[in-house]
N, C-alpha and C positions, 0 to 999 in steps of 0.2 A: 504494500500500500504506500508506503514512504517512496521508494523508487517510482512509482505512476506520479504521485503531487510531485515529486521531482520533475521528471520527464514534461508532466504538463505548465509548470513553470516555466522552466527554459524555450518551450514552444509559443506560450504566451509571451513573452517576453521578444523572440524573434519575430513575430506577427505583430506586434506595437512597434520597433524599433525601424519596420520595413514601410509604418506609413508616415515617414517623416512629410512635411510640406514642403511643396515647389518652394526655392526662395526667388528672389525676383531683384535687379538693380532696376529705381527707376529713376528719371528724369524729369523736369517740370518744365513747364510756357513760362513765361514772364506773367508775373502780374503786379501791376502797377508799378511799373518798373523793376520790378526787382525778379531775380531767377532765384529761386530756391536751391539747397545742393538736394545733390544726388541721392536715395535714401534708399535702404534695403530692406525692404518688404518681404514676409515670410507668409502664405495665404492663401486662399483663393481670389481669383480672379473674375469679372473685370474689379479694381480695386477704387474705391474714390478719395481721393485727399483734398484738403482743403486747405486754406491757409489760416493767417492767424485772426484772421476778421470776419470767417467763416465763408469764407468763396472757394467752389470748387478748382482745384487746379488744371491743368491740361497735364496728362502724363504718359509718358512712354515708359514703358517697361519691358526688362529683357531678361531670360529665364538667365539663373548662376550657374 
């Protein structure tokens, strides 16, 4: 019995570490002059960011 919770551990264990998340580099537009840096996103996707006065950004993003 010890040996199977064993067994099934380690199996759990490689089936959670195998659904890690796509990470993502992305990019921003300008807004209001200003271009935001570059920020690395871990997620699903399409993703929406905003800026600091709550305005959608314009973003590219490119899988790591």
């Amino acid at each position: 019995m010890k040996k199977l919770i064993g067994v099934l551990l380690v199996v759990i264990t490689m089936v959670s570490c195998s659904k890690d998340k796509q990470c993502y580099t992305c990019t921003f537009g300008t807004s209001n002059g200003v271009t935001p840096p570059a920020k690395e996103y871990c997620g699903p996707m399409p993703a929406t960011f905003k800026d600091a006065s709550g305005n959608e950004l314009q973003s590219f993003c490119t899988p790591k």
